[in-house]
N, CA, C and O atoms as a DFTB+ gen file, in Angstrom:
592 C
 N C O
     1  1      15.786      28.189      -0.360
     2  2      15.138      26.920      -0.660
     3  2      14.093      27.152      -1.755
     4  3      13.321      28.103      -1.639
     5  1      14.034      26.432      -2.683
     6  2      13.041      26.734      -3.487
     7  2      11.948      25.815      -3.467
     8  3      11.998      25.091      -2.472
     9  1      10.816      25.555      -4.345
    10  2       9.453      25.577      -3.894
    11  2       9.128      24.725      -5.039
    12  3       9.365      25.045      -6.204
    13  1       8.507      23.485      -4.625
    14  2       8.317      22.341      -4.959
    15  2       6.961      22.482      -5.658
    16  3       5.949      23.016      -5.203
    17  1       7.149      21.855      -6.949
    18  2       5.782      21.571      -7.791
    19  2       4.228      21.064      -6.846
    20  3       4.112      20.584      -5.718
    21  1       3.767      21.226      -7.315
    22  2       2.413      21.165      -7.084
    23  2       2.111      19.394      -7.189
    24  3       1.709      18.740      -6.227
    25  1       2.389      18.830      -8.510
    26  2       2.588      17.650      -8.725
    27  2       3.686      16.676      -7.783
    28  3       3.499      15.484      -7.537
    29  1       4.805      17.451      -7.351
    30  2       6.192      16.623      -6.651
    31  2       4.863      16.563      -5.213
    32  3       4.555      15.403      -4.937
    33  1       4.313      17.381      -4.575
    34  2       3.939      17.521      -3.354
    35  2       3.108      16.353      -3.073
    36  3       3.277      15.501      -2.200
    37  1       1.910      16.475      -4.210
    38  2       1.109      15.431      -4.167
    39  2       1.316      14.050      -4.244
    40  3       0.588      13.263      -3.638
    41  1       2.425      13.632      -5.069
    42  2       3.117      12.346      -5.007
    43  2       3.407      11.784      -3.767
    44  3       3.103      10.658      -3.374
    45  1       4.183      12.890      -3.027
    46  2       5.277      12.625      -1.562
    47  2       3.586      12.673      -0.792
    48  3       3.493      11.788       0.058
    49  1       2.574      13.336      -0.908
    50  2       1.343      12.934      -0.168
    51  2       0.903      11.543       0.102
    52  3       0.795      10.914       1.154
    53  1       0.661      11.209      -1.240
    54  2       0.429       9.909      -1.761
    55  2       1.329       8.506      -1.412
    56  3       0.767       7.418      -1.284
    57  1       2.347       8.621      -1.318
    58  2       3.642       7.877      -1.219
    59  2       3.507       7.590       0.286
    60  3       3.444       6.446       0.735
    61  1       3.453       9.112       1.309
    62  2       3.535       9.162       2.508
    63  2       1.947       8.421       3.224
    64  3       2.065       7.621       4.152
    65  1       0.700       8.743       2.752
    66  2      -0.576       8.311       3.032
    67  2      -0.207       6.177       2.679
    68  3      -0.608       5.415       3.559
    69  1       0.384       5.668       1.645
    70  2       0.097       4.838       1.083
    71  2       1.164       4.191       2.233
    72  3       0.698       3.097       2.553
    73  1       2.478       4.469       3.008
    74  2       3.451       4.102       3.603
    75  2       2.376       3.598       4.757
    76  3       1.773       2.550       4.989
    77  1       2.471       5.017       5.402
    78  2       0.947       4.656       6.933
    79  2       0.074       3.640       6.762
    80  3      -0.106       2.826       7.667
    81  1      -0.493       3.571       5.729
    82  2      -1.761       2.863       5.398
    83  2      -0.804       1.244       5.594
    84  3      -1.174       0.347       6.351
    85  1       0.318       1.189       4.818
    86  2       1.267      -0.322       4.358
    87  2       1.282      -0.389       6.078
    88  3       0.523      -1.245       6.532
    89  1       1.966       0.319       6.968
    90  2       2.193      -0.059       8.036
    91  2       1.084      -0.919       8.962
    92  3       1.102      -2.069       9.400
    93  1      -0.053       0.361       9.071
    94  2      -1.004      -0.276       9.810
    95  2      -1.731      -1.393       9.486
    96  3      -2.739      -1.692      10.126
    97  1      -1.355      -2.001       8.619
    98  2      -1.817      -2.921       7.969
    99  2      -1.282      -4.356       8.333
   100  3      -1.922      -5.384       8.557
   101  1       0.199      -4.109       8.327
   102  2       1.118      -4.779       8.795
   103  2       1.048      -5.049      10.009
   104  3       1.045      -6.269      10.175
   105  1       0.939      -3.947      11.796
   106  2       0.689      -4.088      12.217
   107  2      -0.306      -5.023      12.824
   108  3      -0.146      -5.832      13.738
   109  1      -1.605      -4.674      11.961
   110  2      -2.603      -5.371      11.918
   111  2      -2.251      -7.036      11.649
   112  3      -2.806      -7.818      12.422
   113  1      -1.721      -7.377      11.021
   114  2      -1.511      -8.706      10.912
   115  2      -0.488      -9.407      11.415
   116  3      -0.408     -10.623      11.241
   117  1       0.339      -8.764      12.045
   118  2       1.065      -9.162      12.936
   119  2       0.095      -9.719      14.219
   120  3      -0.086     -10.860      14.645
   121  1      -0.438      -8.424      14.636
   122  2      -1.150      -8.204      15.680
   123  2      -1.723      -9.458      15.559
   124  3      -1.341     -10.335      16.334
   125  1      -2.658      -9.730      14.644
   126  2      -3.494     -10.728      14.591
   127  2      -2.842     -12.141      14.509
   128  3      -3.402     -13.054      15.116
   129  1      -1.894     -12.352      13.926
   130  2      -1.351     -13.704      14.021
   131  2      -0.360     -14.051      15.577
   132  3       0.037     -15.154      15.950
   133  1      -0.205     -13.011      16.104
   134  2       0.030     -13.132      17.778
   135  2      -1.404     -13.685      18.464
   136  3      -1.455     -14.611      19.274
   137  1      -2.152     -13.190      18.143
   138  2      -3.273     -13.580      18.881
   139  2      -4.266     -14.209      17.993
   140  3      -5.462     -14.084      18.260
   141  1      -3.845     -14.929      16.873
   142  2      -4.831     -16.576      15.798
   143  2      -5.754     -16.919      17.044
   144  3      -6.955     -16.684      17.174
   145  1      -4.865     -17.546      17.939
   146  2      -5.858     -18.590      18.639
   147  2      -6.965     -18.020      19.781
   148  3      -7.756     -18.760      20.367
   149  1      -6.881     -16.764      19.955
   150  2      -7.812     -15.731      20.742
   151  2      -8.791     -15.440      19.889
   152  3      -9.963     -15.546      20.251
   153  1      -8.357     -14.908      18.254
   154  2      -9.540     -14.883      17.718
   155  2     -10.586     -16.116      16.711
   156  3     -11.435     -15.944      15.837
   157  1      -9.984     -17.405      17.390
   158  2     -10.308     -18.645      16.868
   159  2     -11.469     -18.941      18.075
   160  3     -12.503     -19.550      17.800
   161  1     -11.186     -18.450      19.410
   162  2     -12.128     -18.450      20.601
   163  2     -12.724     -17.359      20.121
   164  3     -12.931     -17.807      18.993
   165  1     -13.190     -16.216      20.084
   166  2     -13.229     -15.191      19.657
   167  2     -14.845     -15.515      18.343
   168  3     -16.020     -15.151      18.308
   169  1     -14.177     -16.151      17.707
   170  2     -15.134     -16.196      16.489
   171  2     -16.100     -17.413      17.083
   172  3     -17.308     -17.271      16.892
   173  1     -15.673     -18.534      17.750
   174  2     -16.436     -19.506      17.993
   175  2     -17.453     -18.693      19.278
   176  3     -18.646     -18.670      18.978
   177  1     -17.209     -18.244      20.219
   178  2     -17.615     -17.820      21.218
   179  2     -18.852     -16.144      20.910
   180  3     -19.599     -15.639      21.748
   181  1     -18.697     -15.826      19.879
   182  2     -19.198     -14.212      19.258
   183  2     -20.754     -14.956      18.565
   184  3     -20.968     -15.899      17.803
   185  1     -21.594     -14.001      19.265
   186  2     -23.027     -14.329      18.926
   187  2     -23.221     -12.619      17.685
   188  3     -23.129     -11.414      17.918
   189  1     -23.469     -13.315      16.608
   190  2     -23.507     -12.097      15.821
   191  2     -24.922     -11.034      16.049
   192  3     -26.082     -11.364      15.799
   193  1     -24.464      -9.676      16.594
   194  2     -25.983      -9.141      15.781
   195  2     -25.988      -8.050      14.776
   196  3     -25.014      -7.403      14.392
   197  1     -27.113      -7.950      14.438
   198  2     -27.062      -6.805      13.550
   199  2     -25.772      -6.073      13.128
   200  3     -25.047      -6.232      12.146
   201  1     -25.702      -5.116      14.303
   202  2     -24.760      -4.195      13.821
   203  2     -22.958      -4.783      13.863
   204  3     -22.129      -4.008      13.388
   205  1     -22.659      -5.610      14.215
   206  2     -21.324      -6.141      14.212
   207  2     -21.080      -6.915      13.174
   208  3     -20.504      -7.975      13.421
   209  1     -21.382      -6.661      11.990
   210  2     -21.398      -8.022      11.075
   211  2     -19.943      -7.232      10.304
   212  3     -19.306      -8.143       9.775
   213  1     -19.409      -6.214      10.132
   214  2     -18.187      -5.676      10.071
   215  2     -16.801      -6.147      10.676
   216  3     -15.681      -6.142      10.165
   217  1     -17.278      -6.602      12.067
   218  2     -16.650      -7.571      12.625
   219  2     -16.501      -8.993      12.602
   220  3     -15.437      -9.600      12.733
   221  1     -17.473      -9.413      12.453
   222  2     -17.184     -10.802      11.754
   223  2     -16.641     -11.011      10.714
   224  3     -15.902     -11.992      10.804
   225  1     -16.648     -10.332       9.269
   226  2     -16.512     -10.365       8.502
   227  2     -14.899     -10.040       8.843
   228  3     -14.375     -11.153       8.876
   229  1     -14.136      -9.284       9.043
   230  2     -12.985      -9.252       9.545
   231  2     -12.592     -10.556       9.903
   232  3     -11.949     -11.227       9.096
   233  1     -12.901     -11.009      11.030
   234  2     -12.538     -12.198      11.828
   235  2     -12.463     -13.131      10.731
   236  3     -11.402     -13.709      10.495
   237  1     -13.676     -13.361       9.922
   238  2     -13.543     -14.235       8.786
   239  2     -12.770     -14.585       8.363
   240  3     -12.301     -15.723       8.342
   241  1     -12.382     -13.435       7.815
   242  2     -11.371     -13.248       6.332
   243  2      -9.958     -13.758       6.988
   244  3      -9.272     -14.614       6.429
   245  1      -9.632     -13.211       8.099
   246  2      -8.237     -12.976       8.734
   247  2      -8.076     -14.704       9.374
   248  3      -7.068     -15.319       9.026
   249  1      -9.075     -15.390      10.273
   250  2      -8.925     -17.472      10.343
   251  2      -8.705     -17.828       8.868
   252  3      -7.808     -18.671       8.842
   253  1      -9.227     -17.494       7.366
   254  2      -9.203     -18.099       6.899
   255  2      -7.795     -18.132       5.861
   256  3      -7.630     -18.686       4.774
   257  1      -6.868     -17.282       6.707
   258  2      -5.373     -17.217       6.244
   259  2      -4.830     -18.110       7.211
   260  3      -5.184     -18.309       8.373
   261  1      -3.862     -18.643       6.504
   262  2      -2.749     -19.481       7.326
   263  2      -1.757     -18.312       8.334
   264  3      -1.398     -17.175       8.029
   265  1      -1.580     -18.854       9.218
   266  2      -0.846     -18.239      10.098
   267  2       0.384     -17.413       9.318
   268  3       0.764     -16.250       9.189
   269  1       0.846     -19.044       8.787
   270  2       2.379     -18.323       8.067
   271  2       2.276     -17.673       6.930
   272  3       3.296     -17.209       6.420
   273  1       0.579     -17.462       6.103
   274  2       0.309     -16.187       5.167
   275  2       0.169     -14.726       5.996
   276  3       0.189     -13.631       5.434
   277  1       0.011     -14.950       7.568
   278  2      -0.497     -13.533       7.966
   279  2       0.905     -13.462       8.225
   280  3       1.220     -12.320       7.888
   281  1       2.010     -14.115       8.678
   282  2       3.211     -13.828       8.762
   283  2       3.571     -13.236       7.887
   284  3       3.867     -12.041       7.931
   285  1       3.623     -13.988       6.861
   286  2       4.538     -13.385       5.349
   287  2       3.852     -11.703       5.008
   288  3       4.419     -10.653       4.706
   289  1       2.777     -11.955       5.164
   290  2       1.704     -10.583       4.898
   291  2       2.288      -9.768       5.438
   292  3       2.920      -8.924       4.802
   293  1       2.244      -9.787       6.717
   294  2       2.381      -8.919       7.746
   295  2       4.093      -8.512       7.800
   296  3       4.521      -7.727       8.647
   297  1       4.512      -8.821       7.313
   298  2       6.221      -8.496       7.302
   299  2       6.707      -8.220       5.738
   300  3       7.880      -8.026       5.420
   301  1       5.639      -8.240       4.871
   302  2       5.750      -8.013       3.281
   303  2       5.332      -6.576       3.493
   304  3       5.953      -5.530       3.306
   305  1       3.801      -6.869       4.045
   306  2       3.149      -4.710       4.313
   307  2       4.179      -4.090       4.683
   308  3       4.523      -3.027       4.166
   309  1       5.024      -4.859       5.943
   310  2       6.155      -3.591       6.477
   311  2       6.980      -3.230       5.886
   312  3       7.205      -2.019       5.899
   313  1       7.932      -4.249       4.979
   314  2       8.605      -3.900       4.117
   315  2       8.899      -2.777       3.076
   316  3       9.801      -1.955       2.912
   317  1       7.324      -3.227       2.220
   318  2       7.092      -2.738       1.630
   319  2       6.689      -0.887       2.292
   320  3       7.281       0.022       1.709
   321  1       5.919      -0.588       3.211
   322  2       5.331       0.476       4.166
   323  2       7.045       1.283       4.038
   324  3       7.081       2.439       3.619
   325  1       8.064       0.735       4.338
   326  2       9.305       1.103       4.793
   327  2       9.462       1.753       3.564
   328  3       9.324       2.975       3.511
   329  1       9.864       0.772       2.080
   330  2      10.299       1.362       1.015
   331  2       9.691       2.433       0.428
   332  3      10.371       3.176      -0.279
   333  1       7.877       2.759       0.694
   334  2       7.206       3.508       0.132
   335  2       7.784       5.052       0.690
   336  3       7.978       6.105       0.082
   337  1       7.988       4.609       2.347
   338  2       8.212       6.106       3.153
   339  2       9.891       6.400       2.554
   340  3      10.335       7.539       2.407
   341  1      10.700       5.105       2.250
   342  2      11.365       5.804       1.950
   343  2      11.652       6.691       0.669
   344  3      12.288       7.742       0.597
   345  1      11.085       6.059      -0.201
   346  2      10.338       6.895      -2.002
   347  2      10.083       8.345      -1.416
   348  3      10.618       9.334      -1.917
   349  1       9.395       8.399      -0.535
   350  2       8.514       9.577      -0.306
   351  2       9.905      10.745       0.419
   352  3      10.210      11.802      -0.133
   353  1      10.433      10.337       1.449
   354  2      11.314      10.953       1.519
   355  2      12.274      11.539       0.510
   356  3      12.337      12.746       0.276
   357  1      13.027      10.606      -0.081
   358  2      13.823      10.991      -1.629
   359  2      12.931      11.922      -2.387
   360  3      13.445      13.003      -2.674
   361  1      11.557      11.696      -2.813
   362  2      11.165      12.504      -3.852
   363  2      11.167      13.656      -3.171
   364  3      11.350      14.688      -3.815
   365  1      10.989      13.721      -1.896
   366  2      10.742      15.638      -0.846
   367  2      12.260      16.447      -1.118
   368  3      12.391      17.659      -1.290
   369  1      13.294      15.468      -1.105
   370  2      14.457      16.059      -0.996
   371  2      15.007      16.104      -2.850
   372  3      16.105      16.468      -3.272
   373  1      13.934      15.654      -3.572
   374  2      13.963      15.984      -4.906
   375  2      15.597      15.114      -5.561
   376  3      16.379      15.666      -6.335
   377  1      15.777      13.660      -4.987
   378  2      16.751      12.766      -4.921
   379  2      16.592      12.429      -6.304
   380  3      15.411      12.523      -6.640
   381  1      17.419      12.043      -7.297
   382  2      17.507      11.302      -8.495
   383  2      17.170       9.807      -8.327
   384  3      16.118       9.329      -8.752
   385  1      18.054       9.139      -7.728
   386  2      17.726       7.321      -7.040
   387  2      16.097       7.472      -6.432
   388  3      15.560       6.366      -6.483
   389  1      15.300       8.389      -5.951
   390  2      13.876       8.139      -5.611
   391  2      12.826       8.026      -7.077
   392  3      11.856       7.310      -7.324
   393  1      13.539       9.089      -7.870
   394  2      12.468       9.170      -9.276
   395  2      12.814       8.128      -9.705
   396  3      11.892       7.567     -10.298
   397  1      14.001       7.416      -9.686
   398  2      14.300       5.880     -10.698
   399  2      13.662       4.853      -9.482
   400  3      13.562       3.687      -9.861
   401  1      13.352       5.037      -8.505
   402  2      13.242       3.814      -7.643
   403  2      11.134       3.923      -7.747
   404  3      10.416       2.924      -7.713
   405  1      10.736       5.047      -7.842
   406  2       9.431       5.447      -8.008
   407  2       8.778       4.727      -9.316
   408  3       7.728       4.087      -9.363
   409  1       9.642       4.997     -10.300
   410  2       9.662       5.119     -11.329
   411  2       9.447       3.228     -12.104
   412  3       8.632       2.720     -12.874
   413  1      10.838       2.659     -11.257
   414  2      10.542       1.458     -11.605
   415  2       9.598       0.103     -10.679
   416  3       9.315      -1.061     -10.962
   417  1       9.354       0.927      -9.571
   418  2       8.034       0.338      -8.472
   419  2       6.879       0.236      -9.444
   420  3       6.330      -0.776      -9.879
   421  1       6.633       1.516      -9.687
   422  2       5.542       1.971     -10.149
   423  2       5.419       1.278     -11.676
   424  3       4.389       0.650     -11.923
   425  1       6.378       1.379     -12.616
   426  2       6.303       0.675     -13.428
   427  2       5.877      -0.892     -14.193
   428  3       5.294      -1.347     -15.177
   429  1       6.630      -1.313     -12.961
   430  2       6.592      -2.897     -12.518
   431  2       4.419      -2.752     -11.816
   432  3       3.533      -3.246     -12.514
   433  1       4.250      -2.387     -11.132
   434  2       2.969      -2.534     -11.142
   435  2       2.180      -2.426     -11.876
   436  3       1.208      -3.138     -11.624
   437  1       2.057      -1.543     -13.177
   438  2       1.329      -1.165     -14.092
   439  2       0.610      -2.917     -15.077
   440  3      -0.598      -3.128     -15.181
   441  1       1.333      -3.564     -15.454
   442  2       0.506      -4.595     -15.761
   443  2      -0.014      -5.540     -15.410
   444  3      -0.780      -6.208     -16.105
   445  1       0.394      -5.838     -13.944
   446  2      -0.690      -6.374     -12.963
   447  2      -1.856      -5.382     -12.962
   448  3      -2.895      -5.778     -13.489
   449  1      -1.837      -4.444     -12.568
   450  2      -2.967      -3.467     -12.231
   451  2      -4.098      -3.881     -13.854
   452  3      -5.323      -3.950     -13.962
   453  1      -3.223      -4.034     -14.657
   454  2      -4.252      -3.976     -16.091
   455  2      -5.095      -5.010     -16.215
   456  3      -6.324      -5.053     -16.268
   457  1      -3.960      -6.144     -16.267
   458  2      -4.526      -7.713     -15.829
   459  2      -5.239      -7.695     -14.763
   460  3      -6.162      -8.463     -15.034
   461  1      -5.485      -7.100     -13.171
   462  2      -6.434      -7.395     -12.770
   463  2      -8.287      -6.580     -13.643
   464  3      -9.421      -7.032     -13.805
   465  1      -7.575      -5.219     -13.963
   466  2      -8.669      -4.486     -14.502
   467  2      -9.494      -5.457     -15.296
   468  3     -10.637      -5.827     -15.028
   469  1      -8.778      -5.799     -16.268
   470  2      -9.258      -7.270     -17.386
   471  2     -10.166      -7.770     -16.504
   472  3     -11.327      -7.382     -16.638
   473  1      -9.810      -8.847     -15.285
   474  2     -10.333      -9.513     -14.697
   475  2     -11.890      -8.762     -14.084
   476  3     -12.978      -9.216     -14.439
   477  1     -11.815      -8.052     -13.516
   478  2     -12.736      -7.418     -13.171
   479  2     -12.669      -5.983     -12.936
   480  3     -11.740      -5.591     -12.228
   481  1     -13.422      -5.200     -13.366
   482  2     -13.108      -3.482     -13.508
   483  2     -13.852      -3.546     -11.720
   484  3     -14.698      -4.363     -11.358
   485  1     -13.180      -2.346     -10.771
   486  2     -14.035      -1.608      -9.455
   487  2     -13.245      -0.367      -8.970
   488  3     -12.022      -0.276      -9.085
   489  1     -13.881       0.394      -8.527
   490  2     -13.893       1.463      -8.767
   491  2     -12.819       1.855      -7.959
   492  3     -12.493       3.034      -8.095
   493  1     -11.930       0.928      -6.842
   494  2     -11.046       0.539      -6.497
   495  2      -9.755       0.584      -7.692
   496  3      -9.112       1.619      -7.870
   497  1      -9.589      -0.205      -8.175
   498  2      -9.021      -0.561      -8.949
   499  2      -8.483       0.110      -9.899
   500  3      -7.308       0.155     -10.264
   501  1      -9.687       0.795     -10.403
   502  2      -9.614       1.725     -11.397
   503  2      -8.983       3.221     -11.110
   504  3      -8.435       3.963     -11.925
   505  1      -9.234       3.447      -9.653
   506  2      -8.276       4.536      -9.140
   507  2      -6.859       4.372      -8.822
   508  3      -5.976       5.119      -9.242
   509  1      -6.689       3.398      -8.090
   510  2      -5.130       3.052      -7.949
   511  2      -4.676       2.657      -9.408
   512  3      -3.453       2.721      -9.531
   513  1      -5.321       2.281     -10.492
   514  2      -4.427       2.291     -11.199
   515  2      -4.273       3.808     -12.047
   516  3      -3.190       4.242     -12.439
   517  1      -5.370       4.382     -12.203
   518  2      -5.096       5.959     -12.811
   519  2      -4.243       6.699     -12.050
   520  3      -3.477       7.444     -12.660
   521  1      -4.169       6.656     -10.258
   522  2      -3.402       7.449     -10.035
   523  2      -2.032       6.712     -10.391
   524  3      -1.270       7.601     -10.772
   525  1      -1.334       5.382     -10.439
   526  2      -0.322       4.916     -10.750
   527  2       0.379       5.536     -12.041
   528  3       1.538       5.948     -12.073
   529  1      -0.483       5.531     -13.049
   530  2       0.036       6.132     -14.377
   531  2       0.289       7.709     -14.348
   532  3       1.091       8.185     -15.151
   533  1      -0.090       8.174     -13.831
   534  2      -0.097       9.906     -13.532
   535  2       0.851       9.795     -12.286
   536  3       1.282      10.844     -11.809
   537  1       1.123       8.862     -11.854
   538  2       2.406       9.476     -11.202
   539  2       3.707       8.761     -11.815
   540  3       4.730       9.256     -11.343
   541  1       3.868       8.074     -12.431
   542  2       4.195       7.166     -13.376
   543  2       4.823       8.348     -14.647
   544  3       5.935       8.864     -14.762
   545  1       3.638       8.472     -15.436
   546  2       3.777       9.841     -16.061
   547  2       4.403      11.486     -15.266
   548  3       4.758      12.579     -15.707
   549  1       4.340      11.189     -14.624
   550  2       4.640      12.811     -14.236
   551  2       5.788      12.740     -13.809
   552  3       6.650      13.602     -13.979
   553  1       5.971      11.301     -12.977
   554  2       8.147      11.920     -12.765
   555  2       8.723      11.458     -13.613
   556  3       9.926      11.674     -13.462
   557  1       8.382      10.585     -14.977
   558  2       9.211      10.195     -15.876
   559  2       9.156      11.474     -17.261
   560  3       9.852      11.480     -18.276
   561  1       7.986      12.561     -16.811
   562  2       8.002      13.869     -17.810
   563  2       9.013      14.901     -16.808
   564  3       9.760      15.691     -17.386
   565  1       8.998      14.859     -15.555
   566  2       9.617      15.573     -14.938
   567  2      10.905      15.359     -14.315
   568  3      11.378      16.148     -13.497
   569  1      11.754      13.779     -14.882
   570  2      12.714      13.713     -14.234
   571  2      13.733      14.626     -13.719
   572  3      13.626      15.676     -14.352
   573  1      14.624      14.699     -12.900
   574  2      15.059      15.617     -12.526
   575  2      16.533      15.713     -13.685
   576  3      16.946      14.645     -14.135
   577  1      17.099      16.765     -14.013
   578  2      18.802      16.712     -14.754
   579  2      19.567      16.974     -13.850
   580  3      19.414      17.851     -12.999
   581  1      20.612      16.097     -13.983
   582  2      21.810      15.262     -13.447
   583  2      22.657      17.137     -13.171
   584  3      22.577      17.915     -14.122
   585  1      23.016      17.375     -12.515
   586  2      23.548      18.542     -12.284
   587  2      25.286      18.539     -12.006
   588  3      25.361      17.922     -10.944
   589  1      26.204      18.778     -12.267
   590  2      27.377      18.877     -12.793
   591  2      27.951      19.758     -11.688
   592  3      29.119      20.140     -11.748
């Protein structure tokens, strides 16, 4: 077996961290649109103090989506969570269809990411999109050759 770039590893890191992250996320809003009307009691019934304002602010954000946005959300994260793990897999097994499927994900994001930068630069932002281009850049310098 031979021994995977330094760069291939970190990608399938990245790919694999960004999948988990899509899931629980998903979860999360699933979760939450099962139980809208618990945390509609929930928020009316919650005396804020000090230290819970992390929690409210959650609760906030999450009533002030439509049910059928936390739906769509919540089954878009998974989707999406699915396709990332599966990127990540292909690139481990060093697959051709993962570098073109990486390749044109990643691609396709690049000028949203710019257009939001435009809109407002954060320090957020500015990382997911540098790491996008460097991985962007690195499997389209490193594609793999078609082997015969």
């Amino acid at each position: 077996m031979h021994k995977r770039s330094f760069g291939l590893k970190a990608i399938v890191f990245y790919k694999a961290f960004t999948a988990a992250l899509l899931m629980v996320t998903s979860i999360a809003l699933l979760f939450a649109l099962k139980h809208y009307q618990y945390l509609e009691e929930f928020s009316d019934d919650y005396v804020l103090e000090g230290k819970a304002r992390i929690i409210d602010w959650i609760v906030e954000k999450i009533l002030n989506f439509n049910p059928k946005t936390l739906a769509f959300s919540g089954i878009g994260a998974g989707i999406y969570s699915i396709v990332t793990a599966i990127e990540a897999i292909g690139l481990w097994y060093e697959k051709q269809w993962a570098h073109i499927l990486v390749l044109i994900l990643v691609g396709i994001s690049i000028p949203p990411e710019i257009y939001e930068l435009i809109k407002g630069i954060s320090p957020v932002k500015l990382i997911v999109f540098l790491i996008n281009v460097g991985v962007f850049w690195y499997l389209f310098r490193n594609f793999p050759k078609h082997k015969h």
